[in-house]
C-alpha positions as CSV (number, residue, x, y, z in Angstrom):
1,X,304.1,42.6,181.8
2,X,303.2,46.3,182.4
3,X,299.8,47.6,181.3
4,X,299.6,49.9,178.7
5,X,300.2,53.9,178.9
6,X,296.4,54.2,178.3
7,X,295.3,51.4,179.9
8,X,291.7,49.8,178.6
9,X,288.7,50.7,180.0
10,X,287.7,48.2,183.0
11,X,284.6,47.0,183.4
12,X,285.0,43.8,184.8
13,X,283.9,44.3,188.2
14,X,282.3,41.4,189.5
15,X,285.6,39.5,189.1
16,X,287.3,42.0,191.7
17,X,287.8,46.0,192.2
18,X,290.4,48.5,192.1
19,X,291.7,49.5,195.5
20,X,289.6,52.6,197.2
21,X,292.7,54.9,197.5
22,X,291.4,55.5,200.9
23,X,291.2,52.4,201.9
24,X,295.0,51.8,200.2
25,X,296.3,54.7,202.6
26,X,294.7,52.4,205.6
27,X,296.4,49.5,204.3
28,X,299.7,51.3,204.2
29,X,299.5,52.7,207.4
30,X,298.7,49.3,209.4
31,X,302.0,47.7,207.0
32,X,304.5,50.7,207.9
33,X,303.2,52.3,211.3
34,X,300.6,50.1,213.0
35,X,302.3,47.1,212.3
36,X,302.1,45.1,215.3
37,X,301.2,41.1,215.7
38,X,297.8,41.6,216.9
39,X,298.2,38.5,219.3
40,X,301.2,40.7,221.1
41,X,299.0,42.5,223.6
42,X,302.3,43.3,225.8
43,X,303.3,46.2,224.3
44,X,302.0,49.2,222.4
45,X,302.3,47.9,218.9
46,X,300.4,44.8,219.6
47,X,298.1,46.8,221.4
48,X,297.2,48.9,218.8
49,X,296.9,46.3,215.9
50,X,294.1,44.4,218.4
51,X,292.5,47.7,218.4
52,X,292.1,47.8,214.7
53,X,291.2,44.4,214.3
54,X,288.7,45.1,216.5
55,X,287.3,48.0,214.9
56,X,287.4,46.9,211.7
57,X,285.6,43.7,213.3
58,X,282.8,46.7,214.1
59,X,282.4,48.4,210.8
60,X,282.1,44.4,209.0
61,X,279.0,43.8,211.7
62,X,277.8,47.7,210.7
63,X,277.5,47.3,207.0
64,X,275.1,43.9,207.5
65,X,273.3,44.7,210.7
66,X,275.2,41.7,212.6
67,X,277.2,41.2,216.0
68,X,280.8,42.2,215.5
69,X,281.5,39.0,218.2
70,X,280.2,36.9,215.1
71,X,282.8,38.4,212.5
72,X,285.1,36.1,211.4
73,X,288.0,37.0,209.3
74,X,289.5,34.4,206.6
75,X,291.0,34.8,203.3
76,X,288.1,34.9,201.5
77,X,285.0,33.9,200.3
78,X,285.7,30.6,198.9
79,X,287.2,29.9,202.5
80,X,284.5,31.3,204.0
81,X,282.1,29.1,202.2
82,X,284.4,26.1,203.2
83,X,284.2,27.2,207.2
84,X,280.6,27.3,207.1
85,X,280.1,24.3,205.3
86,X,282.3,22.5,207.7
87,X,280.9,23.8,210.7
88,X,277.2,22.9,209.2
89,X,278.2,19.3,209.0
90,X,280.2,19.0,212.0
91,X,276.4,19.7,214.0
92,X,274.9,16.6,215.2
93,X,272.0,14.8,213.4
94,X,271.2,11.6,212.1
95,X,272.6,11.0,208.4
96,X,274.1,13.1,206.2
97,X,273.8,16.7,205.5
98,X,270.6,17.5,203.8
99,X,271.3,20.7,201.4
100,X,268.8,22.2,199.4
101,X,271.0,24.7,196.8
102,X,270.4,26.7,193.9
103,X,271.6,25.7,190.6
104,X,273.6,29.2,190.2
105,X,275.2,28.7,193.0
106,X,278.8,30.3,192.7
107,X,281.4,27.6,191.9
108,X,282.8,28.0,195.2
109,X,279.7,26.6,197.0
110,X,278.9,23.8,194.2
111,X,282.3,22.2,194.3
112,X,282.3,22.6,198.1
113,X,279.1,20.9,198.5
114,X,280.1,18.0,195.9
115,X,283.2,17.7,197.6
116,X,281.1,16.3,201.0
117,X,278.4,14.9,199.0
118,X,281.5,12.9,197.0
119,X,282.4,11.8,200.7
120,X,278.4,10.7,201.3
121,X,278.3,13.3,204.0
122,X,275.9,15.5,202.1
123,X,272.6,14.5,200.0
124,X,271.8,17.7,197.6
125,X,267.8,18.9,196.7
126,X,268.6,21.6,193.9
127,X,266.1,24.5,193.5
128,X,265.9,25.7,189.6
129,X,265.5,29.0,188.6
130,X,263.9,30.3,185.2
131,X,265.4,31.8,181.8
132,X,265.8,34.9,184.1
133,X,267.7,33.3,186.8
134,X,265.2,34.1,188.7
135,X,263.8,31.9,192.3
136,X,260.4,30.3,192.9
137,X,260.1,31.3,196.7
138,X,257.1,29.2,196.3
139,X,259.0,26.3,195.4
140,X,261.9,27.0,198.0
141,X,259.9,26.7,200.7
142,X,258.6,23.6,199.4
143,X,261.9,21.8,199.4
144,X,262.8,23.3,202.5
145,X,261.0,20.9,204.2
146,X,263.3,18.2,205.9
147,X,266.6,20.3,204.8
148,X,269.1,20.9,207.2
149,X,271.2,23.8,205.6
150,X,269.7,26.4,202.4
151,X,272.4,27.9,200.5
152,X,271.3,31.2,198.6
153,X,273.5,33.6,196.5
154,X,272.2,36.8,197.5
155,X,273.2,38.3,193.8
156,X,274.5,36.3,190.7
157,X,277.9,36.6,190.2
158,X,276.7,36.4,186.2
159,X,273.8,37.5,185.0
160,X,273.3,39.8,188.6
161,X,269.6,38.5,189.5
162,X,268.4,39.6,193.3
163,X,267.6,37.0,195.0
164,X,264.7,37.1,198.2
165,X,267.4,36.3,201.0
166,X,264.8,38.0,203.6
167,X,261.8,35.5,202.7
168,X,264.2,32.8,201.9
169,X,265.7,33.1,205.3
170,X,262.2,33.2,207.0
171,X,261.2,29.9,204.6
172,X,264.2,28.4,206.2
173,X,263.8,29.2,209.5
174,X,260.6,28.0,209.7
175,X,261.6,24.8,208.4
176,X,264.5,24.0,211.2
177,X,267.3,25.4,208.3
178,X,270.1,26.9,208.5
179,X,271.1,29.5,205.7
180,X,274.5,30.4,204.0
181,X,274.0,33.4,202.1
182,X,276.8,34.0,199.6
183,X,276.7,37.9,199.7
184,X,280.1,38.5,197.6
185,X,278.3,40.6,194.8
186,X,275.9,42.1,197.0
187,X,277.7,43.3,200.5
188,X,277.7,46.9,199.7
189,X,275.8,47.0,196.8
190,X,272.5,46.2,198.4
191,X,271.0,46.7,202.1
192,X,271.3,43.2,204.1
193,X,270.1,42.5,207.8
194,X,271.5,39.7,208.4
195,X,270.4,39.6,212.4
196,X,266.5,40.8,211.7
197,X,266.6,38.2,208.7
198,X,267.8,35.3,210.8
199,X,270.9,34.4,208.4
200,X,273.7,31.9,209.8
201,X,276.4,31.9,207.5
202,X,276.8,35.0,206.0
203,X,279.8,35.1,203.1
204,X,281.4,38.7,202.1
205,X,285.0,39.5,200.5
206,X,287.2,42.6,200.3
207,X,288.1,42.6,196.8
208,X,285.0,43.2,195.6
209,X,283.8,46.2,197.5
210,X,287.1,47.9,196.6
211,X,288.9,46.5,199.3
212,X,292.4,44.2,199.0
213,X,292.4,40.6,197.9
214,X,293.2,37.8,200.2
215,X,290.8,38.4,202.9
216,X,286.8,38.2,203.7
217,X,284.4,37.7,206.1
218,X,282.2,34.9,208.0
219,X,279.9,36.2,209.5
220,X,277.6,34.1,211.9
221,X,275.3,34.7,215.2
222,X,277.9,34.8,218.0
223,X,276.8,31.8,219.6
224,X,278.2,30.1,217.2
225,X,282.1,28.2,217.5
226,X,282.5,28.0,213.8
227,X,286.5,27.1,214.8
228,X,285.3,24.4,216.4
229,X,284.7,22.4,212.9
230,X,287.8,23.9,210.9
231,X,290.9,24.7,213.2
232,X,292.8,27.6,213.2
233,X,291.2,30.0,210.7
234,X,292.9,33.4,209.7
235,X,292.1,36.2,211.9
236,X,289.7,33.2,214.2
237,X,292.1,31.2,215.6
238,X,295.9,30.7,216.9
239,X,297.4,32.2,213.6
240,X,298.6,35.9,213.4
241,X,296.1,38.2,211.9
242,X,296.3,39.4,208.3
243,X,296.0,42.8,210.2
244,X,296.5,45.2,206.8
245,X,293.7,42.8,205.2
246,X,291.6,43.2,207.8
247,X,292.0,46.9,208.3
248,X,291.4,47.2,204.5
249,X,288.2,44.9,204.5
250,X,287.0,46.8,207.5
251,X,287.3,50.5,205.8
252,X,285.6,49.3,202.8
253,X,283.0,48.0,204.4
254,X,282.8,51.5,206.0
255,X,282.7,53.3,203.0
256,X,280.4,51.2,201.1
257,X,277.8,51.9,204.4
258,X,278.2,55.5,203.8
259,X,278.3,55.8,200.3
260,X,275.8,53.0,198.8
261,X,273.2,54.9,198.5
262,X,274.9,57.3,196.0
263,X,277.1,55.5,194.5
264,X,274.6,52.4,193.1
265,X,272.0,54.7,191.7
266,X,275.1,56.4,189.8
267,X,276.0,53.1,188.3
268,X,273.0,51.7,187.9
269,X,272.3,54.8,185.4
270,X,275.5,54.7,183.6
271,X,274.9,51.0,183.0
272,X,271.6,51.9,181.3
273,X,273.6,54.1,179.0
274,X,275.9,51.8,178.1
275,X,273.0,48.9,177.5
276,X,271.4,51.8,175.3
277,X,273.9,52.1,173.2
278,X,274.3,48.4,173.0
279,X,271.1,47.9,172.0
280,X,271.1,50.2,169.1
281,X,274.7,50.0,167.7
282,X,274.0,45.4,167.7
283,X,271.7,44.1,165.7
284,X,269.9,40.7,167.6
285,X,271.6,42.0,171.1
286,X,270.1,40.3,174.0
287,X,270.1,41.1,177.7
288,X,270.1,38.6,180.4
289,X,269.2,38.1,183.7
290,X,266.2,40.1,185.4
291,X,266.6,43.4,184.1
292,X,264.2,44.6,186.9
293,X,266.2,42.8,189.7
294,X,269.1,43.1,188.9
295,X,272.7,44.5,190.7
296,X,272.7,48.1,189.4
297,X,276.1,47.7,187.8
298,X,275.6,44.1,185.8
299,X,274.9,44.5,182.6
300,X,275.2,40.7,181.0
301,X,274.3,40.6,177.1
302,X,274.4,37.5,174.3
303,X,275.6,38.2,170.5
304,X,274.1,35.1,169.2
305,X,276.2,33.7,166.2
306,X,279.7,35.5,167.7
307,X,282.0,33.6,169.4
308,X,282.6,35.9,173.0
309,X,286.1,34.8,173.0
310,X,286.6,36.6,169.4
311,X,285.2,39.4,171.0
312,X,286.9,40.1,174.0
313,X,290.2,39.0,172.5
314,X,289.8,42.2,169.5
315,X,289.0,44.3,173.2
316,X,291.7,43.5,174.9
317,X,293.7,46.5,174.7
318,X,290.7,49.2,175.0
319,X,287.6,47.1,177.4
320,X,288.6,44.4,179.6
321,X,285.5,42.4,180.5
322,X,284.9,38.8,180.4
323,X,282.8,36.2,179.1
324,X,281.9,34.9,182.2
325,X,282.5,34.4,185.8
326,X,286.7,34.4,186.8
327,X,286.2,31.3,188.6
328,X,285.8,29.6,185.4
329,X,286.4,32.2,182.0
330,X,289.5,30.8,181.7
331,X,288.9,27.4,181.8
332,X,286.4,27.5,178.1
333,X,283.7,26.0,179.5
334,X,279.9,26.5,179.5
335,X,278.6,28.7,182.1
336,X,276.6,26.7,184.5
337,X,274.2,29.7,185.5
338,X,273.7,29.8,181.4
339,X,273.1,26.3,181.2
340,X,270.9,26.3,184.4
341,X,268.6,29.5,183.0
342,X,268.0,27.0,179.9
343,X,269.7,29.6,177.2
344,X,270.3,28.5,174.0
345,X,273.9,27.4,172.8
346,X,274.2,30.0,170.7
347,X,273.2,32.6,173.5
348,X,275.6,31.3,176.0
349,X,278.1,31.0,173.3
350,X,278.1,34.6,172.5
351,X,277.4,36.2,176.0
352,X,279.7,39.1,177.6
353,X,279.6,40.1,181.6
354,X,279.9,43.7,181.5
355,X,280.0,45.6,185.1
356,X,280.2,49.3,185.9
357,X,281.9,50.4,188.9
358,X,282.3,53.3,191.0
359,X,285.3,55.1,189.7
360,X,283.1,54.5,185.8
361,X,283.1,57.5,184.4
362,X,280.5,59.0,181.7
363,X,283.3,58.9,178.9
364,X,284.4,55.8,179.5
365,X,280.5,54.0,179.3
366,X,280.3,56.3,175.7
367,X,283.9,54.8,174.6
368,X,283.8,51.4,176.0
369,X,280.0,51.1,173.7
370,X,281.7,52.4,170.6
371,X,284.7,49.7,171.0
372,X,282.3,47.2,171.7
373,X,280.0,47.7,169.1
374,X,282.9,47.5,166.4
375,X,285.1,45.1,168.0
376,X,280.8,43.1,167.3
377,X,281.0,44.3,163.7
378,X,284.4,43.3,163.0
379,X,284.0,40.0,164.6
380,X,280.9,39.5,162.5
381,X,282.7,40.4,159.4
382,X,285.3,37.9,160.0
383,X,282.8,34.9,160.9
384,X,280.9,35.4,157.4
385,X,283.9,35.8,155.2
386,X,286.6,33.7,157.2
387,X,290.3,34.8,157.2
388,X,291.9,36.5,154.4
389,X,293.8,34.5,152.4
390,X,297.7,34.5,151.9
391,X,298.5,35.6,148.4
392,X,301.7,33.5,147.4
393,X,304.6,35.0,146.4
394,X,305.0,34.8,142.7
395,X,307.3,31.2,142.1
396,X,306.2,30.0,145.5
397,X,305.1,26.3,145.2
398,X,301.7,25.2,145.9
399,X,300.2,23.6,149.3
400,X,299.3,20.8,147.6
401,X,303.0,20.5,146.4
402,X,304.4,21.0,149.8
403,X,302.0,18.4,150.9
404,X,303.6,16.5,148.4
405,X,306.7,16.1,149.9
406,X,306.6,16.5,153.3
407,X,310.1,16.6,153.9
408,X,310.1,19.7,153.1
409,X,307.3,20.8,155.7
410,X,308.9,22.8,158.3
411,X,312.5,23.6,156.5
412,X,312.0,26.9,156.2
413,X,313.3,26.6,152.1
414,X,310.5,27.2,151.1
């Protein structure tokens, strides 16, 4: 399947990014030039892959203030997560792991955490959040106390809340805690100092800062042996380096350190547009999340009364954008960040994650509202009056006939 000669408008970009051409043409080069096994220092090719590895290892540590001798490359952030789980366990204490973890957690950490608490090698304290998705710090620090390990999403893949990571951290710290801070929405979106703020595990992937799927980032104080608790790691141990990943994930990291600043004020103010325009083109629209905390390309909204599905379905060939996170939109289930803010069936039922990126232009945010706000309408039509029906052709016999004899179901002489 091929997309369309005018493909739809994407604004699904908290599930993943297009490629950076620039960071493509890196990609390319270290697949057809510099295409040496890292791990083969004696000669020139393998030289110069480790030298690329290396720097890439640099511009990771750059864009979150950490040690590059703490950067850790894997395939991603769900393996990331995994690693730094593992290793958080594998430390030696009396009892199980003692977790405290907010309930909007992305999927990656909550089923990694079950997993081990399935096992009895974890023992959970959840920390709610309110019809915002907002954090208590208040109450954080609270149940802190006599935790081993505080995992906090640094922005919600979902609704986009900010979360405090600095004060969390410090809450944590002060307690004896470790942290993992899940910063796969907000690595290049927001600034994070993740040596002055004390963070342990520190989660980022390429894919979402317009960088390639299939690789990410631990990143951890160097003192640290996080292969110690999972083997050979991708890019940490004995295996060959994904070296074009790498390279990829490190140029994207550079760009995003150079160009943040610009780029997130740019989207932040086209995703206003659009939610203006949403606002006044749907009747009973509602916005979710903390729309003064919020990633500045997240725009998540509710139709109450109209199923999402129907919506994105009549979008498919002009906006793609989702009804939730890609972890689990496919899989027609309740969102659990939905559930866990305490929104209404209806609102959950009807809600759309819309997000801006930076290749968005101005004419796309005015065309992707207008499609929206009829592919609402029509969807609304449809629910009050119900499908049209099927006039019969004139001698055609009845349903009710059919049902009659249903021998005849399924002939085709009819």
């Amino acid at each position: 399947m091929r997309l369309p000669t005018t493909p739809p408008i994407y604004l699904d970009h908290h599930a993943t990014t297009p490629v950076d051409p620039r960071v493509a043409a890196v990609l390319l080069h270290a697949m057809t030039t510099a295409f040496g096994n890292a791990n083969s220092a004696e000669h020139i090719y393998g030289e110069v892959a480790a030298i690329l590895v290396a720097d890439a290892r640099r511009e990771v540590a750059e864009l979150v203030n950490a040690d590059p001798e703490g950067v850790h490359f894997t395939s991603g952030a769900t393996e990331s997560i995994r690693l730094a789980i593992a290793h958080a366990i594998a430390a030696p204490r009396h009892g199980p792991l003692r977790v405290a973890l907010t309930t909007v957690e992305h999927r990656a950490v909550l089923d990694a955490v079950a997993t081990y608490e399935r096992k009895g090698e974890v023992s959970v304290t959840w920390l709610p959040v309110d019809g915002q998705a907002r954090l208590d710090v208040a109450e954080c620090a609270a149940a802190c106390e006599g935790v081993d390990l505080v995992c906090i999403i640094a922005a919600n893949n979902e609704v986009g809340t900010l979360y405090p990571v600095e004060e969390i951290a410090e809450v944590a710290g002060r307690a004896g805690a470790r942290t993992l801070v899940d910063a796969t929405q907000a690595a290049g979106r927001i600034p994070i100092d993740a040596a002055a703020w004390g963070i342990t595990y520190l989660v980022i992937s390429a894919h979402k800062i317009y960088g390639p799927k299939g690789v990410g980032a631990l990143v951890v104080p160097p003192a640290l042996d996080v292969r110690s608790s999972h083997g050979s790691t991708p890019g940490t141990g004995d295996g060959t380096p994904n070296v074009p990943g790498i390279v990829g994930l490190g140029e994207a990291c550079r760009l995003r350190r150079l160009e943040m600043a610009d780029d997130e004020p740019c989207m932040a103010s086209q995703r206003n547009r659009l939610e203006a325009l949403l606002l006044s083109g749907i009747d009973g629209l509602v916005v979710n999340g903390d729309r003064s905390g919020r990633l500045s390309n997240n725009l998540h909204v509710s139709v109450p009364g109209v199923p999402n599905d129907a919506v994105v379905s009549r979008l498919r060939r002009h906006v793609a954008l989702s009804t939730g996170a890609a972890c689990s939109s496919g899989a027609q289930t309740p969102s659990h960040v939905l559930r866990a803010m305490g929104l209404s069936e209806a609102l959950q039922e009807g809600a759309l994650r819309i997000g801006t990126g930076k290749f968005t232009t101005d004419e796309e945010i005015e065309q992707a509202a207008q499609h929206i706000v009829q592919a609402v309408a029509a969807t609304r039509i449809m629910a009050r009056t119900g499908p049209m029906p099927v006039t019969a052709p004139a001698g055609a016999r009845s349903a009710k006939a059919v049902r009659a004899k249903p021998h005849l179901r399924g002939t085709g002489g009819l």
